[in-house]
Every structure is written in C-alpha cells, then in structure tokens.
N, CA, C and O atoms as a Tinker XYZ file with bonds, in Angstrom:
   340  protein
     1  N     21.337000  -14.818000   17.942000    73     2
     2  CA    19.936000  -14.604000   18.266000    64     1     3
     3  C     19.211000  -13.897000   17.125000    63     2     4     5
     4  O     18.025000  -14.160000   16.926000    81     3
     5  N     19.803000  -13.092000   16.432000    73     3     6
     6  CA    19.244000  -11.990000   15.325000    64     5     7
     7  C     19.376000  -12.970000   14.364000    63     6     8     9
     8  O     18.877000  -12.453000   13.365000    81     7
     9  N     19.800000  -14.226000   14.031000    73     7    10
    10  CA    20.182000  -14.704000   12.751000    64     9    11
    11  C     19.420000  -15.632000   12.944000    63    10    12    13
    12  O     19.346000  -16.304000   11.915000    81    11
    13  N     18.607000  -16.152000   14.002000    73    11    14
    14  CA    17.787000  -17.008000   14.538000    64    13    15
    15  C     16.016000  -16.708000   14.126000    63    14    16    17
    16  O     15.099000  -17.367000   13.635000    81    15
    17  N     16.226000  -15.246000   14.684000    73    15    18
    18  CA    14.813000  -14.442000   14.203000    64    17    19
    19  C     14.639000  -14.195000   12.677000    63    18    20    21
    20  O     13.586000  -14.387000   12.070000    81    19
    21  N     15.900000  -13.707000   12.088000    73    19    22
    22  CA    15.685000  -13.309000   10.787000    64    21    23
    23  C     15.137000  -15.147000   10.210000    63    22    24    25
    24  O     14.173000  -15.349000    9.473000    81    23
    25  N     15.943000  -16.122000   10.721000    73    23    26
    26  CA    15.946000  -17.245000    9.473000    64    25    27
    27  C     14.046000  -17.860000    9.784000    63    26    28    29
    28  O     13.361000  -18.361000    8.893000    81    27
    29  N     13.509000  -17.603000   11.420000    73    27    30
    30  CA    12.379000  -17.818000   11.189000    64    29    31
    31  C     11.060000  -17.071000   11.177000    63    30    32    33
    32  O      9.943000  -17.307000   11.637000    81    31
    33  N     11.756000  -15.796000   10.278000    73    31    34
    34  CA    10.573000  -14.747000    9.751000    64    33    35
    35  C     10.877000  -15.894000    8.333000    63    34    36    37
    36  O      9.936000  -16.637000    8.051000    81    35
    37  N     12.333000  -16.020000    7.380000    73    35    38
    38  CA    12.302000  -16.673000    6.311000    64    37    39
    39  C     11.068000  -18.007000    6.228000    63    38    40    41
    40  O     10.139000  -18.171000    5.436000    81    39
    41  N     11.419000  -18.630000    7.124000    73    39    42
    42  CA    10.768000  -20.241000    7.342000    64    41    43
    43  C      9.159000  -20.058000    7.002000    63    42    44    45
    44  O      8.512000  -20.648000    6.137000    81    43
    45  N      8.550000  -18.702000    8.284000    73    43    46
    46  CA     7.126000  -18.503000    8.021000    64    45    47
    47  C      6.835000  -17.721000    6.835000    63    46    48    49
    48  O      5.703000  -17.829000    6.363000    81    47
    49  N      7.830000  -16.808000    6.175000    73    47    50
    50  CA     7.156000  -16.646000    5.071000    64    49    51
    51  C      7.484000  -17.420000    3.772000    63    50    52    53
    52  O      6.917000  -17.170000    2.708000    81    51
    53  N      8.389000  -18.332000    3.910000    73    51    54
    54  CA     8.345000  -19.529000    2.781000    64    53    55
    55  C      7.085000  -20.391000    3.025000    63    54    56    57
    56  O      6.742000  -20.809000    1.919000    81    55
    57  N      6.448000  -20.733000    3.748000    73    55    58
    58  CA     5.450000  -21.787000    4.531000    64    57    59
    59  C      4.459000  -20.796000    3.663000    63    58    60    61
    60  O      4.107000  -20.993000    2.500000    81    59
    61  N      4.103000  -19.715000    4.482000    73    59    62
    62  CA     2.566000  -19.006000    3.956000    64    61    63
    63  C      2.876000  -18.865000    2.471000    63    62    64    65
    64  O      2.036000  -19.448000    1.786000    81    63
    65  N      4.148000  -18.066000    1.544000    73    63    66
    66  CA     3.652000  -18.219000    0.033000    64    65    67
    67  C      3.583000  -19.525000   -0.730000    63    66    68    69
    68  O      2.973000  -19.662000   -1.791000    81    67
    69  N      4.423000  -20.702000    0.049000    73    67    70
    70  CA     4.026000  -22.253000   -0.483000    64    69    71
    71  C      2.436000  -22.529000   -0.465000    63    70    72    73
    72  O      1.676000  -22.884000   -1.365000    81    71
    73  N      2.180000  -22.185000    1.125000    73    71    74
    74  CA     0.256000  -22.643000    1.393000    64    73    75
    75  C     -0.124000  -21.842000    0.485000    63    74    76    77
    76  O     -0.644000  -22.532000   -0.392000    81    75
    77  N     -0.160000  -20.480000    0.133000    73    75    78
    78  CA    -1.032000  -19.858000   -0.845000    64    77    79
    79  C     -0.900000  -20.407000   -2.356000    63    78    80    81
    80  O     -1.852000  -20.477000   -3.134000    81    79
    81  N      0.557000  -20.823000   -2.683000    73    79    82
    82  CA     0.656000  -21.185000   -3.933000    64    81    83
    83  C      0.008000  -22.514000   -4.160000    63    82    84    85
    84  O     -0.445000  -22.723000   -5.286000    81    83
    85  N     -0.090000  -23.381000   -3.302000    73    83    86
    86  CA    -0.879000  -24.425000   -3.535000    64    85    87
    87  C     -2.807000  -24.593000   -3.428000    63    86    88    89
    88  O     -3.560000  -25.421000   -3.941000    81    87
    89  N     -3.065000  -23.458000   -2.570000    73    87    90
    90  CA    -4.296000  -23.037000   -2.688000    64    89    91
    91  C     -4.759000  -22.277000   -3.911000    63    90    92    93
    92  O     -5.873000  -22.418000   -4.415000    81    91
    93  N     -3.738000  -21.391000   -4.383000    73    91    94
    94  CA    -4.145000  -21.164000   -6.241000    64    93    95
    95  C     -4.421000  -22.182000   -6.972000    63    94    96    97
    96  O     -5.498000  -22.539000   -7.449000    81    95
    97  N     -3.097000  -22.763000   -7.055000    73    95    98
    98  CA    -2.924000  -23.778000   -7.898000    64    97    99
    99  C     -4.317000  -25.525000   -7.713000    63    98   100   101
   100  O     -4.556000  -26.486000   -8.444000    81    99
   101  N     -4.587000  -25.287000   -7.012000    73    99   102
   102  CA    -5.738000  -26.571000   -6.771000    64   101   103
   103  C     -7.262000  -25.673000   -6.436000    63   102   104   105
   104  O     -8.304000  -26.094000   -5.932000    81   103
   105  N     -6.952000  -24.460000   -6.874000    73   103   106
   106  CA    -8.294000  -24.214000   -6.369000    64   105   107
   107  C     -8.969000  -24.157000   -7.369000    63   106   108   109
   108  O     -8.375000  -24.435000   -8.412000    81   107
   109  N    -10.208000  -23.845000   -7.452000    73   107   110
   110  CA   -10.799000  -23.524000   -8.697000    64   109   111
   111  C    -10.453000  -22.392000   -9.810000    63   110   112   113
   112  O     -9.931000  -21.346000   -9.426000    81   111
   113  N    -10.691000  -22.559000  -10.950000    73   111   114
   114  CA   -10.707000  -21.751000  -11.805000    64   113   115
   115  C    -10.624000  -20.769000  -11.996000    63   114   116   117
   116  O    -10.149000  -21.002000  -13.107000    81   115
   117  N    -10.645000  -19.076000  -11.942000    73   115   118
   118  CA   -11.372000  -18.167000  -12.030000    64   117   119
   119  C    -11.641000  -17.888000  -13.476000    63   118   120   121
   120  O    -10.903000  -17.578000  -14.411000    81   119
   121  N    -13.081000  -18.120000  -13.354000    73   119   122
   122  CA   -13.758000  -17.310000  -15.377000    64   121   123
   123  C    -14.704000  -16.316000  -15.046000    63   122   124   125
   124  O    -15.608000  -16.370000  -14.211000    81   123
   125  N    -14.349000  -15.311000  -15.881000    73   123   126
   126  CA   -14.846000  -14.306000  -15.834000    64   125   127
   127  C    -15.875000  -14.261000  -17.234000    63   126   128   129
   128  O    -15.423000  -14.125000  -18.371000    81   127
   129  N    -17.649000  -14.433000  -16.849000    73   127   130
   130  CA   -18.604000  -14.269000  -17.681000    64   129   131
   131  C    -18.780000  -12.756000  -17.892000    63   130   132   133
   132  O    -18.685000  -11.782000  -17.145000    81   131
   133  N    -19.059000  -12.919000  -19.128000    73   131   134
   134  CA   -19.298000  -11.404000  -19.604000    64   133   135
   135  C    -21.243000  -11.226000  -19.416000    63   134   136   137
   136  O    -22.006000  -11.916000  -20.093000    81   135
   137  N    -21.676000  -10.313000  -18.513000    73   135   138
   138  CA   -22.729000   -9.894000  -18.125000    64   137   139
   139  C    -24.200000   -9.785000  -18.581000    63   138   140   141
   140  O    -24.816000   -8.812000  -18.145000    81   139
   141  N    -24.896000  -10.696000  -19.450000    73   139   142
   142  CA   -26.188000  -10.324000  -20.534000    64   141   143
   143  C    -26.738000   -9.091000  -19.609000    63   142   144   145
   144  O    -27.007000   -9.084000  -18.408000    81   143
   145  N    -26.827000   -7.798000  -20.826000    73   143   146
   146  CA   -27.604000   -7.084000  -20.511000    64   145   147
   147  C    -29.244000   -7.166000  -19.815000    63   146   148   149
   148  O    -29.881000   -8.075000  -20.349000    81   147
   149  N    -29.832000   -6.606000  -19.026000    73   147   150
   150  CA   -30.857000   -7.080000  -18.808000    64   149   151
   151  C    -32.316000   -6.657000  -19.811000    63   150   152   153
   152  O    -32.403000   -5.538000  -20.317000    81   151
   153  N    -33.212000   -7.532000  -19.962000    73   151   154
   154  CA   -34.399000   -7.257000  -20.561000    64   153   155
   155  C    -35.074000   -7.097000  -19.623000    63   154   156   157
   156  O    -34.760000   -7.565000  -18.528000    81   155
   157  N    -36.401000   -6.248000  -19.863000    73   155   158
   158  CA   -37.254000   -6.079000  -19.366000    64   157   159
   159  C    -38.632000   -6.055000  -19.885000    63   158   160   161
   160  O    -38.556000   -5.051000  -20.594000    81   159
   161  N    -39.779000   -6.461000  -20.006000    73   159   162
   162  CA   -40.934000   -6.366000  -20.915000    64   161   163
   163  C    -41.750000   -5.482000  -19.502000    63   162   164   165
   164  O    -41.732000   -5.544000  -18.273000    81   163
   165  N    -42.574000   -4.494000  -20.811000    73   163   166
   166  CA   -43.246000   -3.602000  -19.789000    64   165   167
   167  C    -44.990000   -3.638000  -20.347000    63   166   168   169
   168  O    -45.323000   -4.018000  -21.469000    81   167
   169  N    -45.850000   -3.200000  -19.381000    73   167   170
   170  CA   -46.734000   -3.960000  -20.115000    64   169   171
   171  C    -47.863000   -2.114000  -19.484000    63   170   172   173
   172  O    -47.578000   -1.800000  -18.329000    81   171
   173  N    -48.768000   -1.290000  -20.081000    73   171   174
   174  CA   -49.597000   -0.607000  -19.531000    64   173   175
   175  C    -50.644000   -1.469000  -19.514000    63   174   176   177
   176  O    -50.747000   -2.452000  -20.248000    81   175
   177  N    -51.755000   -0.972000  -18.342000    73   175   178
   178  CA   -53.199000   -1.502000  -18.498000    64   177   179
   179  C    -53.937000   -0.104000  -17.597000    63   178   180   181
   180  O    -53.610000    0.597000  -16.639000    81   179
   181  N    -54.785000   -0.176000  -18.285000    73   179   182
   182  CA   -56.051000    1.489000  -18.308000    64   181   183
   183  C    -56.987000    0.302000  -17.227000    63   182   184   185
   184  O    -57.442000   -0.787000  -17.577000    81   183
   185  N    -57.047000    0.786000  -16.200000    73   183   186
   186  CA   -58.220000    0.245000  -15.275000    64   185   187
   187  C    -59.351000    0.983000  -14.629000    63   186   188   189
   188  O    -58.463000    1.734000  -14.227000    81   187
   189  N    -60.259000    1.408000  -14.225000    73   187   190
   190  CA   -61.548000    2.423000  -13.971000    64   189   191
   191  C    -60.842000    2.905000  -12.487000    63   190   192   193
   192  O    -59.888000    2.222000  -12.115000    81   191
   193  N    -61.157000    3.751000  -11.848000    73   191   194
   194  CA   -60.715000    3.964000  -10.967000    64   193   195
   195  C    -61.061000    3.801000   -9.658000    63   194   196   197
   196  O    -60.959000    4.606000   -8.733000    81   195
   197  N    -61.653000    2.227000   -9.669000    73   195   198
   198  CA   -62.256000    1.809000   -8.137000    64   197   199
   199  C    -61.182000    0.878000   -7.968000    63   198   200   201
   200  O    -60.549000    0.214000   -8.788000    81   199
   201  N    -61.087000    1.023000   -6.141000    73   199   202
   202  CA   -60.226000    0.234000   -5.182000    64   201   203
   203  C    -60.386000   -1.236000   -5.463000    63   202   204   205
   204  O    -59.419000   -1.962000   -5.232000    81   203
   205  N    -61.521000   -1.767000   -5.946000    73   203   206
   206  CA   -61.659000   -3.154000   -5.624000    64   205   207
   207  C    -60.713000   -3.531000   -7.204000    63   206   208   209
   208  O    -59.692000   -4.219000   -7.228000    81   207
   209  N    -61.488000   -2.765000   -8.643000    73   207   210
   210  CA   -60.766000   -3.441000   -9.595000    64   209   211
   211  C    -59.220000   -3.259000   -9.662000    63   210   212   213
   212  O    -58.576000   -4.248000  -10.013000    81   211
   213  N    -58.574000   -2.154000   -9.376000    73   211   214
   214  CA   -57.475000   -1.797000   -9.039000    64   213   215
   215  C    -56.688000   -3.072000   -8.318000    63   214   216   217
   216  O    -55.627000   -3.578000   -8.683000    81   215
   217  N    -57.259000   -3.326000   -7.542000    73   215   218
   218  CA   -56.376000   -4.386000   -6.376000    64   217   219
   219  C    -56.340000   -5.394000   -7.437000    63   218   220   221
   220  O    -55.272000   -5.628000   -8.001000    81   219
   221  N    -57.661000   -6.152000   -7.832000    73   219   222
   222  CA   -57.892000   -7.112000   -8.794000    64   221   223
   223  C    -56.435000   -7.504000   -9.526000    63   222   224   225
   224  O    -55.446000   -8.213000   -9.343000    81   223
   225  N    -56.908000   -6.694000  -10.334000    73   223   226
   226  CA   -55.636000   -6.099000  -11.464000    64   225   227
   227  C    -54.196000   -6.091000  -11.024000    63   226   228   229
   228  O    -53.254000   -6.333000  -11.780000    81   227
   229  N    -54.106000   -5.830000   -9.890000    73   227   230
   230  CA   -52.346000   -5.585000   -9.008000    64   229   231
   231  C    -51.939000   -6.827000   -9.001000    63   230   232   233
   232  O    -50.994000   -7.330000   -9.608000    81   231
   233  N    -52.995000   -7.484000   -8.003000    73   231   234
   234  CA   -52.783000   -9.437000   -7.766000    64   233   235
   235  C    -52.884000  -10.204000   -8.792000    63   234   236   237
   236  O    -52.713000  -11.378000   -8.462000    81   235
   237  N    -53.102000  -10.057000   -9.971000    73   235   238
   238  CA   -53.577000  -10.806000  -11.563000    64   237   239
   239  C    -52.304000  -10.655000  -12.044000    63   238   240   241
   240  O    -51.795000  -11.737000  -12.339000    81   239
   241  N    -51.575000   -9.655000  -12.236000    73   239   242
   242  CA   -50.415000   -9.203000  -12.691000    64   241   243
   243  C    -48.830000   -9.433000  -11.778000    63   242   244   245
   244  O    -47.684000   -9.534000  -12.217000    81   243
   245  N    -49.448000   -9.462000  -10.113000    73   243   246
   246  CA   -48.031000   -9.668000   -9.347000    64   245   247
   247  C    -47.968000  -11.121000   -9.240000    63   246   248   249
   248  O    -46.917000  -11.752000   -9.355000    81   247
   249  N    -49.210000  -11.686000   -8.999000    73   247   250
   250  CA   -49.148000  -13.354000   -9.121000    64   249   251
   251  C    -48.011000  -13.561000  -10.637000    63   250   252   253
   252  O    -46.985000  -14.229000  -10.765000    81   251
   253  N    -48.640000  -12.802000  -11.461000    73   251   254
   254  CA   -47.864000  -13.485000  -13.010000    64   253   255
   255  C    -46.449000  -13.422000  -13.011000    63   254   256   257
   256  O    -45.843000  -14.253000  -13.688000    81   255
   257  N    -45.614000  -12.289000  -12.145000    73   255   258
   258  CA   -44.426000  -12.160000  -11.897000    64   257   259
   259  C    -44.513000  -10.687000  -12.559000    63   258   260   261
   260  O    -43.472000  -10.498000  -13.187000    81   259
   261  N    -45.514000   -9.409000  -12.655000    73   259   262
   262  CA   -44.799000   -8.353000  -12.954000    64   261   263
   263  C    -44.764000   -7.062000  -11.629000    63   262   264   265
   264  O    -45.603000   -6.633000  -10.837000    81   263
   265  N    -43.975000   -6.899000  -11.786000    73   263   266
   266  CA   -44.227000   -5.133000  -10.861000    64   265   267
   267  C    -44.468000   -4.143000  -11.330000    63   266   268   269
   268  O    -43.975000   -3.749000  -12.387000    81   267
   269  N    -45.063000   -3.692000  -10.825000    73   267   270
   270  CA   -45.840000   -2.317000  -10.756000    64   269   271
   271  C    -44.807000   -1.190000  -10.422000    63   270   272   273
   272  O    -44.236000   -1.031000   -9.343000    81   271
   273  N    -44.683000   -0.463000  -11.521000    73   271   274
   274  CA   -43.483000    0.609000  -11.490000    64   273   275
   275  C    -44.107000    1.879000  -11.434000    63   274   276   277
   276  O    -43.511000    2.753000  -10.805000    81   275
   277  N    -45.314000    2.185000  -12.030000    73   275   278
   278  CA   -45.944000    3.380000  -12.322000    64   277   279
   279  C    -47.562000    3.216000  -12.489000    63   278   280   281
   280  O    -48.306000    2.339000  -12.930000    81   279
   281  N    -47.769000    4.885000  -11.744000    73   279   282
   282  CA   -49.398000    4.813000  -11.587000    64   281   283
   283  C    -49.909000    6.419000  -12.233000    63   282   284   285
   284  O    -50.607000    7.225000  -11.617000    81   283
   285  N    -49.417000    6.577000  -13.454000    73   283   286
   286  CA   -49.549000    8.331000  -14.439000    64   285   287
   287  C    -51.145000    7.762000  -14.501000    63   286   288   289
   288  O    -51.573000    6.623000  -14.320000    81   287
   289  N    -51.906000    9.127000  -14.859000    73   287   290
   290  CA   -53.019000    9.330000  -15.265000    64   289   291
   291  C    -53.086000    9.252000  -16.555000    63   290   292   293
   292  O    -52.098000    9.697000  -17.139000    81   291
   293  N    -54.297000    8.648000  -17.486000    73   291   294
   294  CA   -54.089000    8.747000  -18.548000    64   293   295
   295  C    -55.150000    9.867000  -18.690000    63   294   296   297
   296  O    -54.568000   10.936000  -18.875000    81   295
   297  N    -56.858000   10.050000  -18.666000    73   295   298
   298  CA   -57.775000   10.822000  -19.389000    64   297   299
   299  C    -58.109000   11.743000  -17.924000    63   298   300   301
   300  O    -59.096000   12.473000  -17.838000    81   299
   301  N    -57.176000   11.575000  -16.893000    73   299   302
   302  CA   -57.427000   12.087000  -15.305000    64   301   303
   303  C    -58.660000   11.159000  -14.775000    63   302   304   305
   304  O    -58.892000   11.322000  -13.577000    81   303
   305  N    -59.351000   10.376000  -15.330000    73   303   306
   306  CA   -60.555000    9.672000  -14.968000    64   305   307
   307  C    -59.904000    7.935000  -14.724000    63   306   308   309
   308  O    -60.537000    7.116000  -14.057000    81   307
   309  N    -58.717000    7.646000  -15.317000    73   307   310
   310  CA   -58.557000    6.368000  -15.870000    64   309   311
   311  C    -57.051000    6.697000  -15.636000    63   310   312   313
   312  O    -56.268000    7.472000  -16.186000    81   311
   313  N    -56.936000    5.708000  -14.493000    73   311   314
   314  CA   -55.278000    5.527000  -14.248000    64   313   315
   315  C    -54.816000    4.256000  -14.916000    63   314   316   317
   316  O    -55.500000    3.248000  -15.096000    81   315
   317  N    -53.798000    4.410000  -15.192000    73   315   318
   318  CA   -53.115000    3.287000  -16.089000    64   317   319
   319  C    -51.746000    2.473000  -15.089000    63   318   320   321
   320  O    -50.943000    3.192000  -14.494000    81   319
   321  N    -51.675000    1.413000  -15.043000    73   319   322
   322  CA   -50.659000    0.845000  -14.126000    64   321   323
   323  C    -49.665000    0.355000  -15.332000    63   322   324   325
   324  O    -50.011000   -0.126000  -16.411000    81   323
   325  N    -48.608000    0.556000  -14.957000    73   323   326
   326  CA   -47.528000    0.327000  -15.612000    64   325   327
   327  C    -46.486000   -0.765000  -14.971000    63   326   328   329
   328  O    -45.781000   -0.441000  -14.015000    81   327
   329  N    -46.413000   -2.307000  -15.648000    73   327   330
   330  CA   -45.812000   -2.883000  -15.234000    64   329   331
   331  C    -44.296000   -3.052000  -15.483000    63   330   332   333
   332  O    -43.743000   -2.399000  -16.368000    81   331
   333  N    -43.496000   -4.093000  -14.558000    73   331   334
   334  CA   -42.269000   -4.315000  -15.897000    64   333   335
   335  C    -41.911000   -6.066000  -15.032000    63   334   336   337
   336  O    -41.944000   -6.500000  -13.880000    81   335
   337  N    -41.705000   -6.410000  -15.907000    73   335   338
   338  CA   -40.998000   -7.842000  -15.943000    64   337   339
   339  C    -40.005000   -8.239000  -16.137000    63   338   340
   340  O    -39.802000   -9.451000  -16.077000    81   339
C-alpha cells in the first residue's frame, strides 16, 4: 500500500515537471528590453490673472497633450503655468 502511494506521488510529479517542461520549452521567449529613460519637455507660460484666460490657456495646452504640473507666481501679479509633456 505505501509503495503504491509513494510510486503515485512519483507518477504525478513526473507528469507536472514534464507539463511544465513542455510549457517552457514551446512557450514564448522571454527578452528582457532594457528601459529608455523617460523624456519630458516642459514648457512655462506667464498668463494675466483672470479665470476666463487661465482656463483658455489650460484647454489650449491639455488638448495639445501637456499637463499642468505647477502654478508659482512669477511678479505676484502674473502666475505662470508650468507644463510637462
């Protein structure tokens, strides 16, 4: 009975490292790409400090594909939006 159990723990684990070895072996590839650093282009723009041109300016720039990362003061009168792409 014990020589029965031991031979079909053998059987199932010959079966599962055969299935795995044939799932390596036919599976795909593994390649490992090496990572391009990322770029980023950043862009300031000085805009007056009303709500309407402000928005203007947000949607002109998020339509184009940039975000808006930063809103520093430049002269305290004239905020500057800081994009990045």
């Amino acid at each position: 009975m014990l020589t029965i159990r031991i031979s079909m723990a053998w059987i199932i684990a010959t079966l599962s490292l055969g299935a795995l070895g044939i799932v390596l072996f036919l599976g795909q590839p593994f390649t490992v790409k090496a990572q391009e650093p990322k770029r980023f282009q950043y862009r300031i723009v000085e805009v007056l400090p009303d709500t309407q041109n402000m928005q203007t300016k947000l949607n002109e720039y998020g339509a184009s594909g940039w975000e808006l990362v930063a809103v520093p003061m430049g002269s305290m009168t004239e905020p500057r939006l800081i994009f990045k792409k």
